[in-house]
C-alpha positions as CSV (number, residue, x, y, z in Angstrom):
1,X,1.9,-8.0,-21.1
2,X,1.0,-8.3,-17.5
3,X,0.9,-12.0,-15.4
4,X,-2.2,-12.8,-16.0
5,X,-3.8,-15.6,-18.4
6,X,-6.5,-15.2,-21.1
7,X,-9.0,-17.4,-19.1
8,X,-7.9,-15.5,-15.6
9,X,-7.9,-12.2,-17.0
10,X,-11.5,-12.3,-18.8
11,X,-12.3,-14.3,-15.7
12,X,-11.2,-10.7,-14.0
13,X,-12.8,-8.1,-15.7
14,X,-16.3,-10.4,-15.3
15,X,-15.7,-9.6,-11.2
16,X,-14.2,-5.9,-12.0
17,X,-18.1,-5.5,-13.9
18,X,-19.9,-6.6,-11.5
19,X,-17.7,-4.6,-8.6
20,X,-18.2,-1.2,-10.5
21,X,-21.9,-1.6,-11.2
22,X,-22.2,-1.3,-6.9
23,X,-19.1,0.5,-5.8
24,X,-20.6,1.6,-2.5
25,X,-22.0,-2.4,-1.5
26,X,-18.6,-4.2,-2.4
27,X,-16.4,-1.0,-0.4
28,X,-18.8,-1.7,2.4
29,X,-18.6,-6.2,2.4
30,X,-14.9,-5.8,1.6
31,X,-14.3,-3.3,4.2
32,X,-16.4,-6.1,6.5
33,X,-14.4,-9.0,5.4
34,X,-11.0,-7.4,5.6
35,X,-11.8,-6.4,9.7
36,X,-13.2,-9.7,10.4
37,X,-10.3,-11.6,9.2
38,X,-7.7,-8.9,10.8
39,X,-9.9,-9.7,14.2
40,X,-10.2,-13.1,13.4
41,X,-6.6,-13.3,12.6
42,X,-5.4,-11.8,16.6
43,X,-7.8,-14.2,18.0
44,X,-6.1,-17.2,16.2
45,X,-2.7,-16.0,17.6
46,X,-4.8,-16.0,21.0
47,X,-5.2,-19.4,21.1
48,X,-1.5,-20.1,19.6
49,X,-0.3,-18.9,23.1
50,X,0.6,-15.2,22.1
51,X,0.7,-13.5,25.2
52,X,1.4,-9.5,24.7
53,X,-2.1,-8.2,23.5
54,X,-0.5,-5.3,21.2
55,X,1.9,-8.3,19.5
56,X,-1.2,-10.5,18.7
57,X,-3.0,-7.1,17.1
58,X,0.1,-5.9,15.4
59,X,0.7,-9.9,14.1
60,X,-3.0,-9.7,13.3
61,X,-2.5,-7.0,11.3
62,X,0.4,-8.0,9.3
63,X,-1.5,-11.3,8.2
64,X,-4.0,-9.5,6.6
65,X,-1.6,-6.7,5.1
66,X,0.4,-9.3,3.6
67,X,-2.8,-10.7,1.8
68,X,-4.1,-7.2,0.5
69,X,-0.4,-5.9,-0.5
70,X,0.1,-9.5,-2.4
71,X,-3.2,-9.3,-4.5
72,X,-3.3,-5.3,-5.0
73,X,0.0,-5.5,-6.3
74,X,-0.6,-7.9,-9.1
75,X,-3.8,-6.9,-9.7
76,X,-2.2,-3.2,-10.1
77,X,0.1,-4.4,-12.2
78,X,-2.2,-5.9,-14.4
79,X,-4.1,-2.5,-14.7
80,X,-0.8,-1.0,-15.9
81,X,0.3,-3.1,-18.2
82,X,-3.2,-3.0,-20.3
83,X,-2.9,0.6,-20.4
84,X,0.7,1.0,-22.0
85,X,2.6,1.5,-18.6
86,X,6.3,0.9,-19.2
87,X,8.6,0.6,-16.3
88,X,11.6,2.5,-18.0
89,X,9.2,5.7,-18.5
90,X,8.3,5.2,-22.5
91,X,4.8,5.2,-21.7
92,X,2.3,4.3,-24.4
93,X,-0.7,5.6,-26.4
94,X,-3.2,4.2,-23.8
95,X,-1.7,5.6,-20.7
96,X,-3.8,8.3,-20.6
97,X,-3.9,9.6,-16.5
98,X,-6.9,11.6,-17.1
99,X,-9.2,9.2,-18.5
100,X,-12.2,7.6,-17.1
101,X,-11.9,5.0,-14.6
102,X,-12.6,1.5,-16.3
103,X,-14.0,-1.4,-14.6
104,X,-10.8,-3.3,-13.8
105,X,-9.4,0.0,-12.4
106,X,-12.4,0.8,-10.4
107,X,-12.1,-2.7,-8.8
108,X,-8.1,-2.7,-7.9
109,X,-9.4,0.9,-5.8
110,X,-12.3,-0.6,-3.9
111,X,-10.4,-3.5,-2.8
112,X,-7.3,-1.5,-2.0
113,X,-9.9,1.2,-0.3
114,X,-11.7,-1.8,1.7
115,X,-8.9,-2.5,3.2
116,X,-7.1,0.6,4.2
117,X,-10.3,1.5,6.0
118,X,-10.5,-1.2,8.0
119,X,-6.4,-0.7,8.5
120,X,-7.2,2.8,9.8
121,X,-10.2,2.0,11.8
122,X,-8.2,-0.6,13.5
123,X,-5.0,1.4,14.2
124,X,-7.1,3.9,15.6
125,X,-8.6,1.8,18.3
126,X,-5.7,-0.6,19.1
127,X,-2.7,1.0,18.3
128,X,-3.6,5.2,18.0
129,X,0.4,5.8,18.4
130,X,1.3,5.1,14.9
131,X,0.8,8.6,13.8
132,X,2.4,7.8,10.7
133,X,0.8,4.9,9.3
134,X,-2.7,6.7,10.2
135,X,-1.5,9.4,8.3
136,X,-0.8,7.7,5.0
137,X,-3.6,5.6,5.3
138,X,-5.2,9.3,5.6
139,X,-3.7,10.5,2.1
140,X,-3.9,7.5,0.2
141,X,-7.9,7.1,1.0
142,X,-7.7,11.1,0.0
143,X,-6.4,9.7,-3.1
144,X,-8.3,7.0,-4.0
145,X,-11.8,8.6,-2.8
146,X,-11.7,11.7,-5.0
147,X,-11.0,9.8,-7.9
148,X,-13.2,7.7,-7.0
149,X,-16.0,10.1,-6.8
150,X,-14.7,12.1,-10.2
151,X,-14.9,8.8,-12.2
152,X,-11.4,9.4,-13.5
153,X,-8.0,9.5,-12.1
154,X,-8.0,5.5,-11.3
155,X,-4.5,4.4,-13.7
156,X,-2.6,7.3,-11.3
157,X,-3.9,5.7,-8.3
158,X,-3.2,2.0,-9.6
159,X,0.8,3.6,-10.1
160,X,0.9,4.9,-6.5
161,X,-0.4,1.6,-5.2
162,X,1.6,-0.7,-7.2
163,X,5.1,1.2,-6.2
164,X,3.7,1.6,-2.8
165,X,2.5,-2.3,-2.0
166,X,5.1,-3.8,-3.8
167,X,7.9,-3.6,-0.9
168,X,5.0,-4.3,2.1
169,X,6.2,-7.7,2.0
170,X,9.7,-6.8,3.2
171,X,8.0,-3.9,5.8
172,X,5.4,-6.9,7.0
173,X,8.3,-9.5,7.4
174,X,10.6,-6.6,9.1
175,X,7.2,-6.0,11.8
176,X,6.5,-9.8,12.2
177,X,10.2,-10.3,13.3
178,X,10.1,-7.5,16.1
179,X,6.9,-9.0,17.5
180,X,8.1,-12.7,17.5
181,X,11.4,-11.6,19.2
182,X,9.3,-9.4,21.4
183,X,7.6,-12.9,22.2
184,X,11.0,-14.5,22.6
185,X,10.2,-17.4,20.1
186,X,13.3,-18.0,18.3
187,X,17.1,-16.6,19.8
188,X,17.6,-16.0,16.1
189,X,14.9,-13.9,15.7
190,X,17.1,-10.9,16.6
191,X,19.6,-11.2,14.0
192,X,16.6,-12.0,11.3
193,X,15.3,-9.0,12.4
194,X,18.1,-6.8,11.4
195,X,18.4,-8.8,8.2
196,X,14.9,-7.5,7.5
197,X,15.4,-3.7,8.7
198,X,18.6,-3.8,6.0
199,X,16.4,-5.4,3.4
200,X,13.8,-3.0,3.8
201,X,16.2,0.1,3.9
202,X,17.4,-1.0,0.5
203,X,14.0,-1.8,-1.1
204,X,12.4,1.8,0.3
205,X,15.6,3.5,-1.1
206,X,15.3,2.2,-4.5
207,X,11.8,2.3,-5.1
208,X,10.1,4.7,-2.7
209,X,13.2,7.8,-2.7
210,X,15.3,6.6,-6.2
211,X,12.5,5.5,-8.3
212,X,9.4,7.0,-7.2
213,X,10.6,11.0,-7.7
214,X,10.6,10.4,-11.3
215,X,8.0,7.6,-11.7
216,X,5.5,9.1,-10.0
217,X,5.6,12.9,-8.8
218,X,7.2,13.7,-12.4
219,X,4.8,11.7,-14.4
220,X,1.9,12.9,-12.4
221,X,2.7,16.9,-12.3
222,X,3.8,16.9,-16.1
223,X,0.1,14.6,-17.2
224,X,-1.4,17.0,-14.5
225,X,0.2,20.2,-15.1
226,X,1.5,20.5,-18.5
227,X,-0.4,18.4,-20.6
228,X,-3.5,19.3,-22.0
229,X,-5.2,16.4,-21.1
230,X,-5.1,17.0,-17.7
231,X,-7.5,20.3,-18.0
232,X,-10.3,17.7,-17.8
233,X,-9.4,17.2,-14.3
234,X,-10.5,20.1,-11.5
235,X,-7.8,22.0,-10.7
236,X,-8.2,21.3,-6.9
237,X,-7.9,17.5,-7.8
238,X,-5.2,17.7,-9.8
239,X,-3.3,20.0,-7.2
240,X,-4.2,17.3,-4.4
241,X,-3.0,14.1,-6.8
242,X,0.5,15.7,-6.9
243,X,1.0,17.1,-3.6
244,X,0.1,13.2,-2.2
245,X,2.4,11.0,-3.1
246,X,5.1,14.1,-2.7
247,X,4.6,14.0,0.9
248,X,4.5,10.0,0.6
249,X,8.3,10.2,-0.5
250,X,9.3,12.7,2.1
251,X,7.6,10.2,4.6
252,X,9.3,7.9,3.5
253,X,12.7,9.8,3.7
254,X,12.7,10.7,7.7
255,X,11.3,6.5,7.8
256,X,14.2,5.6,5.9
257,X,16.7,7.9,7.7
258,X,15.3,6.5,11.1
259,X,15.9,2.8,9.5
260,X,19.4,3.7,9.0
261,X,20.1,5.3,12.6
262,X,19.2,1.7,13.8
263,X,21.5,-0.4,11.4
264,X,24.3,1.6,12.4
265,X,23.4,1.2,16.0
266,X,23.2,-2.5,15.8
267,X,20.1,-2.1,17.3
268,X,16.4,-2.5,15.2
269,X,14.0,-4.2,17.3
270,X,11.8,-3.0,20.1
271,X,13.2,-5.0,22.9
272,X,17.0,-4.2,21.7
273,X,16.0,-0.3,21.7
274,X,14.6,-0.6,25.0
275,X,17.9,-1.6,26.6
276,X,20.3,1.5,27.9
């Protein structure tokens, strides 16, 4: 059983009808909402007396990640759990990868879409260097578009997002550290900050390069690949839904590797990497 009430969860799947009887209007006022409040977000930190433009944006950012990743977690969680998703594997009768999306599913992919949207069109303007967030945020709309537009797909996009969001806590607190102490507000800030770059090796380890392998590129190439089941998907699709979160874990290998080269250097933020 997921989180979720009786009353909150039929209150749920009343919004999820609603959502998936317009996909293209709520993807479009989301999207809307989710820029405005990352904008609206930046400017607030304006007026706090945040002086380095790219810390306010980066801040601004963060704010609104940490509300997406906290909602589209649980959210995906209670997708998986009504469809017989077992965290040890032992998956059940209803976890079928290849059916049709339902409403609920639909929902958890336009609000996770919405916002990676905005994400991207905002990296792209204000911070263009982050080659590899643009790029995931590249793949995972890939992801989520196509089965959007095939009507099926949507419980192998809710796994990928759920194991995906679920550590952006620790990666928001680890990039709201290195702006603060790139703001010198606290002296502490440093050490906090390598608290959070040794917290966030640890939780990408376990779930992105231990867990994920198995969870997810296993799962999804066997339901994709070997199971009959998956023949109702194109080919094409169901070569692209594999390869995805494949390159997701090797990603997240060379991040991780990089995240270690700091913690053994003592140093993890920008200002202490900046210093010969």
């Amino acid at each position: 059983a997921g989180l979720m009430g009786s009353a909150t969860r039929e209150r749920w799947r009343e919004i999820a009808a609603v959502i998936f009887q317009d996909q293209v209007k709520w993807l479009l006022i989301l999207f809307v909402c989710f820029f405005a409040l990352n904008r609206a977000c930046a400017g607030f930190l304006h007026l706090l007396g945040f002086k380095e433009k790219r810390n306010r944006n980066y801040l601004g950012s963060c704010m609104v990640s940490i509300v997406h990743c906290s909602l589209v977690s649980f959210l995906t969680y209670e997708e998986l759990c009504s469809r017989d998703w077992s965290f040890y594997g032992s998956h059940g009768a209803s976890f079928d990868l290849s059916a049709p999306n339902t409403p609920t599913g639909t929902a958890c992919l336009i609000f996770c879409s919405a916002f990676m949207l905005a994400d991207q069109v905002f990296m792209l303007v204000w911070c263009p260097e982050e080659t590899l967030f643009l790029l995931h945020h590249v793949a995972t709309l890939l992801y989520m578009g196509s089965c959007l537009y095939l009507q099926a797909g949507d419980l192998s996009v809710a796994l990928c997002i759920f194991l995906g969001e679920i550590t952006n806590p620790i990666n928001n607190f680890y990039a709201i550290t290195d702006c603060l102490n790139n703001e010198k507000v606290a002296k502490l800030l440093e050490y906090v900050h390598y608290v959070a770059t040794c917290s966030l090796f640890l939780a990408l380890t376990l779930v992105r390069l231990v867990y994920s392998p198995y969870a997810v590129c296993w799962v999804l190439f066997k339901a994709y690949m070997l199971e009959s089941r998956g023949s109702a998907i194109p080919l094409i699709f169901r070569i692209l839904w594999i390869t995805l979160p494949v390159a997701v874990v090797v990603a997240s290998y060379l991040f991780v590797k990089g995240l270690l080269a700091d913690i053994r250097s003592g140093k993890t933020t920008t200002v202490a990497k900046s210093k010969k």
